[in-house]
C-alpha positions as CSV (number, residue, x, y, z in Angstrom):
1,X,128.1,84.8,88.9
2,X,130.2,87.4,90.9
3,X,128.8,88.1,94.7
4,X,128.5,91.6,93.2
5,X,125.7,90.2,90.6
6,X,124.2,89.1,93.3
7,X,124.0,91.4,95.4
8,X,122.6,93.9,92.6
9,X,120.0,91.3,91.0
10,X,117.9,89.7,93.9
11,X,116.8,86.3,92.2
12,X,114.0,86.8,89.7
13,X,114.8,90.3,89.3
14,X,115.0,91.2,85.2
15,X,117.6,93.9,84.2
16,X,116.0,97.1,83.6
17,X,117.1,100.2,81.2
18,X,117.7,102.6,83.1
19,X,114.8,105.3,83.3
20,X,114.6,108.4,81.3
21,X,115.7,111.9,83.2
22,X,112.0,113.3,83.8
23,X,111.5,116.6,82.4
24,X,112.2,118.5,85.5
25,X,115.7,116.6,85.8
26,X,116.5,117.4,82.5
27,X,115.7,121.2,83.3
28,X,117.4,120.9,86.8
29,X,120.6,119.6,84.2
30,X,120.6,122.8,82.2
31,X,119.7,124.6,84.8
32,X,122.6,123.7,86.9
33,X,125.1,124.9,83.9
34,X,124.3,128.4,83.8
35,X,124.9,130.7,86.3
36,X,121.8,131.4,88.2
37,X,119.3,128.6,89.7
38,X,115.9,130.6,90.6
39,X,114.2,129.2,93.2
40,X,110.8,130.0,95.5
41,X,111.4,130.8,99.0
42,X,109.6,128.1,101.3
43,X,109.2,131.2,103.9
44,X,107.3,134.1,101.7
45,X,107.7,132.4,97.8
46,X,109.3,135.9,96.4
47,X,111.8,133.8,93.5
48,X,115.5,134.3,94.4
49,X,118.5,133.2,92.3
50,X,120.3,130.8,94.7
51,X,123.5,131.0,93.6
52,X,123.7,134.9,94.1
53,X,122.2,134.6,97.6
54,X,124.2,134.9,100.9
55,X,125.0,132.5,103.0
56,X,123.6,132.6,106.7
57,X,126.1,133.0,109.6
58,X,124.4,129.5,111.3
59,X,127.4,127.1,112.4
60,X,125.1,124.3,112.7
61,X,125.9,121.3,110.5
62,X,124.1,122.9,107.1
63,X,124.0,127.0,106.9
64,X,121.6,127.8,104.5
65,X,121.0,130.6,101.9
66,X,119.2,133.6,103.1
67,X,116.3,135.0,100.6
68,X,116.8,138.5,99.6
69,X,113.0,139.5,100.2
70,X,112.4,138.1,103.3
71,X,116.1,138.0,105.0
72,X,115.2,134.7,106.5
73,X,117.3,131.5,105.9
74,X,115.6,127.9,105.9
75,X,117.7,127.0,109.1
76,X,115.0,126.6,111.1
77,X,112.2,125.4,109.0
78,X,110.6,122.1,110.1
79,X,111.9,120.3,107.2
80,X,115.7,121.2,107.5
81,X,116.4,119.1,110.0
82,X,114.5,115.9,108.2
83,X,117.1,113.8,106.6
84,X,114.8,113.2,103.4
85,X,115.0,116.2,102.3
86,X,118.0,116.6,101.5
87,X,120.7,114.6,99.1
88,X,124.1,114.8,97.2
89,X,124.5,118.1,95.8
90,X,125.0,117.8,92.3
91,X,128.8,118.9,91.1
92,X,127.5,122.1,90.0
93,X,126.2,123.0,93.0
94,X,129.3,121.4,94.8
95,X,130.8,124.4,92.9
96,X,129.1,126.7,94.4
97,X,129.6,125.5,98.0
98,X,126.6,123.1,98.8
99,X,128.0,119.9,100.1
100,X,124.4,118.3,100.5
101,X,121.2,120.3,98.7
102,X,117.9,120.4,100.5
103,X,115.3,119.7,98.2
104,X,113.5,122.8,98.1
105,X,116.3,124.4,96.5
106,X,115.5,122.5,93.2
């Protein structure tokens, strides 16, 4: 058995399948090949397409997107700054700029 076996299957572990894409990952997945991805703002919840929106003029380590309704960006909201909320933007969203994608924009 190679060290990388190992390493991926503690002792007594059984292989699994991998799991089926959940029905909001599947819609995330169309989602991400069209041109607009409508999401809530976590500031005032008016729906804005993401894509379309501006980027704010923060030089901190993530700028965010700025909602058209409220003008805000998500810069300084409590969660920003949490490392679980974020991950790996997806390559469609790579596309569009976002190295990393905080969660509420899904």
């Amino acid at each position: 058995m190679s060290q990388r076996s190992r390493i991926l299957r503690p002792s007594g572990a059984a292989s699994r399948p991998a799991a089926e894409p959940t029905e909001r990952e599947r819609a995330l997945a169309t989602e991400m090949t069209k041109d607009n991805h409508y999401v809530p703002c976590p500031l005032c919840r008016a729906e804005f397409d993401l894509f379309a929106a501006v980027w704010c003029a923060h030089l901190d380590a993530e700028p965010s997107k700025i909602c058209p309704a409220c003008r805000l960006c998500l810069c300084d909201h409590p969660a920003y700054r949490e490392p679980n909320f974020w991950k790996d933007a997806p390559p469609a969203f790579q596309q569009r700029g976002f190295q990393r994608l905080f969660l509420y924009y899904l």
